[in-house]
Biotite code that builds the C-alpha atoms (Angstrom):
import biotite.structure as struc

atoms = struc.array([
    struc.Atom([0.000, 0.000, 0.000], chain_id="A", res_id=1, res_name="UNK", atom_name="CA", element="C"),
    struc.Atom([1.317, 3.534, -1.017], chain_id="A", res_id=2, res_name="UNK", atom_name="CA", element="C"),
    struc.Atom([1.702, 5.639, 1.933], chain_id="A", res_id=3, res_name="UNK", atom_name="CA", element="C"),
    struc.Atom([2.839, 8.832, -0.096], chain_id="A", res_id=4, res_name="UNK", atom_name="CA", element="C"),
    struc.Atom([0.870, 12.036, 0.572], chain_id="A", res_id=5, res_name="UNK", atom_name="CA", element="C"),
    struc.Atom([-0.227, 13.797, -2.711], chain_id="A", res_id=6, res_name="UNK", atom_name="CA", element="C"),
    struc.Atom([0.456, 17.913, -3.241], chain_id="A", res_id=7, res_name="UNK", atom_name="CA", element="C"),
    struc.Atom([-2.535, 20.204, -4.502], chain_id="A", res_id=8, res_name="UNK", atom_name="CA", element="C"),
    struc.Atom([-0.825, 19.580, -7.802], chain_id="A", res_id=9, res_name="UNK", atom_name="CA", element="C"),
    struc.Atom([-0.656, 15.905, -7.604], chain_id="A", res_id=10, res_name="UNK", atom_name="CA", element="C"),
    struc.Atom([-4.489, 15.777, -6.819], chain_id="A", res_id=11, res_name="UNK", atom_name="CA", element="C"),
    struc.Atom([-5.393, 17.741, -9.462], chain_id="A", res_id=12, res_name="UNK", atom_name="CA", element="C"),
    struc.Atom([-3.559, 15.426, -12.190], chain_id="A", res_id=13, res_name="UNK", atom_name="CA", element="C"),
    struc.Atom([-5.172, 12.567, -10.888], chain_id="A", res_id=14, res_name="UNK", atom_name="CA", element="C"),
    struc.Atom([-8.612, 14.131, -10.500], chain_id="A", res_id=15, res_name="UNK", atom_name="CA", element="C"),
    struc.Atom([-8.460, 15.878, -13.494], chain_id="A", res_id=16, res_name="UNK", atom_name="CA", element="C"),
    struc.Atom([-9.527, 18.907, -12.244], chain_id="A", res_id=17, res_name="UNK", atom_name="CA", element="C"),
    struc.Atom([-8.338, 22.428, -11.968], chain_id="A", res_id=18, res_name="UNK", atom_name="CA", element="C"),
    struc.Atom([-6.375, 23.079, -8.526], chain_id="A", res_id=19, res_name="UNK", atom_name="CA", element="C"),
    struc.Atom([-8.970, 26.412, -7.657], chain_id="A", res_id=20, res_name="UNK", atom_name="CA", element="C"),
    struc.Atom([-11.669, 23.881, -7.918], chain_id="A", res_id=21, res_name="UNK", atom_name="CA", element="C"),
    struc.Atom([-9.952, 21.834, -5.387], chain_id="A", res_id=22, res_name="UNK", atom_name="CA", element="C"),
    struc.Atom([-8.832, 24.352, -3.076], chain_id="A", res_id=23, res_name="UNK", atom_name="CA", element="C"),
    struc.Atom([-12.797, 25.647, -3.484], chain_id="A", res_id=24, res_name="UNK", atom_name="CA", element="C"),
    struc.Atom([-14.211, 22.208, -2.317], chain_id="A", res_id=25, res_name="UNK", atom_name="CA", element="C"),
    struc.Atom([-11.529, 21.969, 0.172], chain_id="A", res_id=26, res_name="UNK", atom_name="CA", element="C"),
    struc.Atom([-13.562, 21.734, 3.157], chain_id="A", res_id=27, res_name="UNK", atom_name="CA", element="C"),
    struc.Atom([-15.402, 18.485, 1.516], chain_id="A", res_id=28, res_name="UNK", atom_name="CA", element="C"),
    struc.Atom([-12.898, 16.366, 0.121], chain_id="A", res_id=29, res_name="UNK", atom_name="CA", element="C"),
    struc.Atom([-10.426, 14.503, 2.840], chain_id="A", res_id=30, res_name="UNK", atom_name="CA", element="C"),
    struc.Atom([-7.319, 15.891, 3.758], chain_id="A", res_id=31, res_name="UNK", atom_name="CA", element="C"),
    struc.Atom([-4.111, 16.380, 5.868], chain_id="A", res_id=32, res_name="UNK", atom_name="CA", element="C"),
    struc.Atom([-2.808, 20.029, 7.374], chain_id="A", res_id=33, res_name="UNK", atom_name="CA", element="C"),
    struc.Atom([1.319, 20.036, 7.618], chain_id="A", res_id=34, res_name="UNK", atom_name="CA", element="C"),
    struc.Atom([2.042, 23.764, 8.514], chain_id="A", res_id=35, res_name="UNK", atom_name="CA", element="C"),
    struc.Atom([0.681, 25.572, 6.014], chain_id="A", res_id=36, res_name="UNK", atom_name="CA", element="C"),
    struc.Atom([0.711, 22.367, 3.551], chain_id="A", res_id=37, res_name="UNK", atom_name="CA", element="C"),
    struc.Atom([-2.324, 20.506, 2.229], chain_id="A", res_id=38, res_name="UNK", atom_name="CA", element="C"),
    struc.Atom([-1.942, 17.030, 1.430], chain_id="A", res_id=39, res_name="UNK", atom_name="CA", element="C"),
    struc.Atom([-3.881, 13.973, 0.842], chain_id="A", res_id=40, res_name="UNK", atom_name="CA", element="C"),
    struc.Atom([-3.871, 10.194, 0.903], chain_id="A", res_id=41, res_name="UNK", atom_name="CA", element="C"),
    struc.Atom([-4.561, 8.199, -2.566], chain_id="A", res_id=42, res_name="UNK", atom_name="CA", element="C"),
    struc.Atom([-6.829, 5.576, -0.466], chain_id="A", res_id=43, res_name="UNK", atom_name="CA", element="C"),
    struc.Atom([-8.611, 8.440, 1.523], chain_id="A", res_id=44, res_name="UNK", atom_name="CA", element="C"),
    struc.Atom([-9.517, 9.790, -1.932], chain_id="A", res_id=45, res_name="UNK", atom_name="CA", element="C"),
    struc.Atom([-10.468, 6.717, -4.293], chain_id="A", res_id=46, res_name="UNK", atom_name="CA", element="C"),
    struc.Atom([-12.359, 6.159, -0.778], chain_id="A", res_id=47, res_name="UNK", atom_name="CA", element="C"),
    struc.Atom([-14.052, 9.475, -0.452], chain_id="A", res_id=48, res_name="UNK", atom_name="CA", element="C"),
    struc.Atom([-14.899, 8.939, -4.557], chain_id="A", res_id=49, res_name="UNK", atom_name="CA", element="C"),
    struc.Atom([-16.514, 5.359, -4.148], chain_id="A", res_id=50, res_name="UNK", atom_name="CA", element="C"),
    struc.Atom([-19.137, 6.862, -1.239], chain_id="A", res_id=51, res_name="UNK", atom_name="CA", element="C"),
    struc.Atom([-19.835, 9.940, -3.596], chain_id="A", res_id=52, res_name="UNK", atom_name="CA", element="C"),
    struc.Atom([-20.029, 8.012, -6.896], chain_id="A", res_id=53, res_name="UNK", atom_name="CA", element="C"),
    struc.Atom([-23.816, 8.721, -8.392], chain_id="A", res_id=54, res_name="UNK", atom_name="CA", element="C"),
    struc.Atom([-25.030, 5.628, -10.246], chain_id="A", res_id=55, res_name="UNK", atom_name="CA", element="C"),
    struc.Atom([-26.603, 6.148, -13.684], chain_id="A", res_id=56, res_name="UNK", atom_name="CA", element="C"),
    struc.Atom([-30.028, 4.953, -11.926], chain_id="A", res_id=57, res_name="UNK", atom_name="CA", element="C"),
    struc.Atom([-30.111, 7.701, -9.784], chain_id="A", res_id=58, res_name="UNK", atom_name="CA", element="C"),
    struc.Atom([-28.799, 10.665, -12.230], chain_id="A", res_id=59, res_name="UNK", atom_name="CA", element="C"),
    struc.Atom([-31.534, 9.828, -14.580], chain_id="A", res_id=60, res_name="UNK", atom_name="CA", element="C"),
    struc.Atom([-34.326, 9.959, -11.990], chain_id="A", res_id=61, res_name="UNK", atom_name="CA", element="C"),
    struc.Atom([-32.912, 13.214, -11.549], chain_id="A", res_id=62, res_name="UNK", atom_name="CA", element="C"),
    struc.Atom([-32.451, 14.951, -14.428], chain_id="A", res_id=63, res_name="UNK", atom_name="CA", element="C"),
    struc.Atom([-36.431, 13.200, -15.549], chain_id="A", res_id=64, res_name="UNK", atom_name="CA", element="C"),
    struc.Atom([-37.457, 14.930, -12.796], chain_id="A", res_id=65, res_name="UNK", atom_name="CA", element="C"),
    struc.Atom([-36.116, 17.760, -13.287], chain_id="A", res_id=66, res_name="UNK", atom_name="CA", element="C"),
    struc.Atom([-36.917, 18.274, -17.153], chain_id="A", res_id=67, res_name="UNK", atom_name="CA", element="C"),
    struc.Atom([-40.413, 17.452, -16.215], chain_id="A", res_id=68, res_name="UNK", atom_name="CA", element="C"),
    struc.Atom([-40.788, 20.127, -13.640], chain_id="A", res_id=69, res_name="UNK", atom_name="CA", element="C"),
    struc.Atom([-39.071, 22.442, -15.842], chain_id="A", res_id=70, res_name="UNK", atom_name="CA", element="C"),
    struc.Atom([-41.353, 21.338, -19.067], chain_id="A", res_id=71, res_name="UNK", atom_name="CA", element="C"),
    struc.Atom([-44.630, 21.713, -16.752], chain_id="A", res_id=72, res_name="UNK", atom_name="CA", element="C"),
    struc.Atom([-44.017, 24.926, -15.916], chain_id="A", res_id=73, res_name="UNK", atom_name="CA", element="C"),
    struc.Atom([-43.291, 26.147, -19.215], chain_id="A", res_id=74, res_name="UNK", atom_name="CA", element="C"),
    struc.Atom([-45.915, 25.204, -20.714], chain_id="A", res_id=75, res_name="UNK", atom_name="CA", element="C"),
    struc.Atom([-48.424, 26.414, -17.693], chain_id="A", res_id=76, res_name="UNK", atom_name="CA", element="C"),
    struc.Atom([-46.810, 29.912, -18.316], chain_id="A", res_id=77, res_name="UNK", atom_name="CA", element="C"),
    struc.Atom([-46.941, 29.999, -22.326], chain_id="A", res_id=78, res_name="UNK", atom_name="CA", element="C"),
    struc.Atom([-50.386, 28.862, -22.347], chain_id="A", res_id=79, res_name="UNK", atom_name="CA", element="C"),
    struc.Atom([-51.213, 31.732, -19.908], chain_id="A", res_id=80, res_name="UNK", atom_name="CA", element="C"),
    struc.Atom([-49.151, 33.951, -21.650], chain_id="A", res_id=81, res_name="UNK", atom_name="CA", element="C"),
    struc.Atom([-51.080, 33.266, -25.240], chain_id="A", res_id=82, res_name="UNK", atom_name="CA", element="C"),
    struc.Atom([-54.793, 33.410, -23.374], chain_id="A", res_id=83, res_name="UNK", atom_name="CA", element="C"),
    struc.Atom([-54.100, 36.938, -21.868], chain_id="A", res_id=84, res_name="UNK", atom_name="CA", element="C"),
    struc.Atom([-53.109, 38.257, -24.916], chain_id="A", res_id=85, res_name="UNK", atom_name="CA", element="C"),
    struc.Atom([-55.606, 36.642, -26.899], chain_id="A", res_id=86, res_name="UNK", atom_name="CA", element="C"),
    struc.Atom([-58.048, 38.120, -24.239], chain_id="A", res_id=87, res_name="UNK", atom_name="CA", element="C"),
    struc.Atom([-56.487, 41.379, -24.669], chain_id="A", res_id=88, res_name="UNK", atom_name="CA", element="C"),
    struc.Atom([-56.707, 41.834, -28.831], chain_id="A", res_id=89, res_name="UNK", atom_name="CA", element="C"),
    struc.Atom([-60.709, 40.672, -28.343], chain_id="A", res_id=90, res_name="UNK", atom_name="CA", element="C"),
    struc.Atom([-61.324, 42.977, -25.978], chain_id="A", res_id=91, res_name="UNK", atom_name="CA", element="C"),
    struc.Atom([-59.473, 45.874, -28.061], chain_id="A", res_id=92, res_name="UNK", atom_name="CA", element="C"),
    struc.Atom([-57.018, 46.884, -25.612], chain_id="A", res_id=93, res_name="UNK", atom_name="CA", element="C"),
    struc.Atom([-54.195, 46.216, -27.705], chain_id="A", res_id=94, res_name="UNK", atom_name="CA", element="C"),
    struc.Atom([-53.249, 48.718, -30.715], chain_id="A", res_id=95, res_name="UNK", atom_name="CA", element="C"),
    struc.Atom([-50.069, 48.875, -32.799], chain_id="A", res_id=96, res_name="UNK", atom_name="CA", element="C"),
    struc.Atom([-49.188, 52.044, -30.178], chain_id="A", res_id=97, res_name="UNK", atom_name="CA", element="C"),
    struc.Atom([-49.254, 50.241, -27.076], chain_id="A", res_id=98, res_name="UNK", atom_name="CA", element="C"),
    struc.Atom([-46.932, 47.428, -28.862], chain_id="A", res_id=99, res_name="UNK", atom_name="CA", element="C"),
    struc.Atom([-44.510, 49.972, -30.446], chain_id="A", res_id=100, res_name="UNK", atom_name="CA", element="C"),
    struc.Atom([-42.264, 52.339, -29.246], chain_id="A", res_id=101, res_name="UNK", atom_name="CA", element="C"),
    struc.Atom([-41.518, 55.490, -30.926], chain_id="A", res_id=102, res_name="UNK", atom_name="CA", element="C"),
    struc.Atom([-37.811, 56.796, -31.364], chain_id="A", res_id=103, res_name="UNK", atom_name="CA", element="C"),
    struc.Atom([-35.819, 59.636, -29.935], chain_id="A", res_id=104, res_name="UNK", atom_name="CA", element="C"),
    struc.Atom([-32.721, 60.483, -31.888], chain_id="A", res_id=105, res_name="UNK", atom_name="CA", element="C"),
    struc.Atom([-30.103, 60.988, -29.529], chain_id="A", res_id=106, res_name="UNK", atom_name="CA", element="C"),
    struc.Atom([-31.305, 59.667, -26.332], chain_id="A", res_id=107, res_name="UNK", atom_name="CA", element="C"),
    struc.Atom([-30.985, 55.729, -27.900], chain_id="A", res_id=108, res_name="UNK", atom_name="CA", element="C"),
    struc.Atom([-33.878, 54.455, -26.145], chain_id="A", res_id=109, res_name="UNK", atom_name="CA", element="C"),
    struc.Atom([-37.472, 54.233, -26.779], chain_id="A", res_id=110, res_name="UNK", atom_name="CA", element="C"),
    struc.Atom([-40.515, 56.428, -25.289], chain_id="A", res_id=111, res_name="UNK", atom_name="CA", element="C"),
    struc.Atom([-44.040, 56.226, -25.288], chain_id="A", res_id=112, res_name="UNK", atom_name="CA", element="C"),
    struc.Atom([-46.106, 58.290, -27.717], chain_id="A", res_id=113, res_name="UNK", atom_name="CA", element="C"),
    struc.Atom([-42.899, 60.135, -29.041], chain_id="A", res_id=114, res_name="UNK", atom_name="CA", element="C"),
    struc.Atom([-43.287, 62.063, -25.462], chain_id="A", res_id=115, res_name="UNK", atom_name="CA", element="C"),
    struc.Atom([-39.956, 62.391, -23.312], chain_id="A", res_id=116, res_name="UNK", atom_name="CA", element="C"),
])
């Protein structure tokens, strides 16, 4: 069994990750103070990886879950969206003025009614 402590560096070869995203998730991942040193322990990390791993099972409930939440809403809020302004162009309250904005050269944005 290796007993060699890794560096930052080392860590973030064998992680494949950038060493500010380690030192960011620091305080989660398992490790050794020496001074002002950080080091860690191959079997403390392979360790720490096997009781974080996410099985495929579990990431695809997820991300089904989430797309459907996501798709639910969306679809709640364009079919409001559509009815109110369908609502809006029967009733009349909706003319090409309140739609369009008029512009003022030299101020670069629009106003109502070419008024300032």
């Amino acid at each position: 069994m290796d007993r060699r402590l890794l560096s930052i560096a080392e860590l973030s070869a064998y992680l494949n990750l950038k060493r500010s995203t380690l030192y960011a998730k620091l305080w989660n991942i398992p490790h050794y103070r020496i001074g002002r040193l950080i080091r860690f322990r191959l079997e403390d990390i392979d360790s720490w990886l096997q009781k974080n791993k996410v099985g495929a099972e579990e990431f695809q409930t997820k991300a089904k879950k989430i797309v459907h939440q996501v798709t639910a809403r969306s679809s709640i809020d364009v079919q409001q969206i559509i009815k109110r302004n369908i609502d809006q162009v029967k009733a009349g309250e909706y003319n090409l003025s309140n739609g369009k904005l008029d512009q003022v050269k030299g101020l670069g944005r629009g106003v109502k009614n070419g008024t300032v």
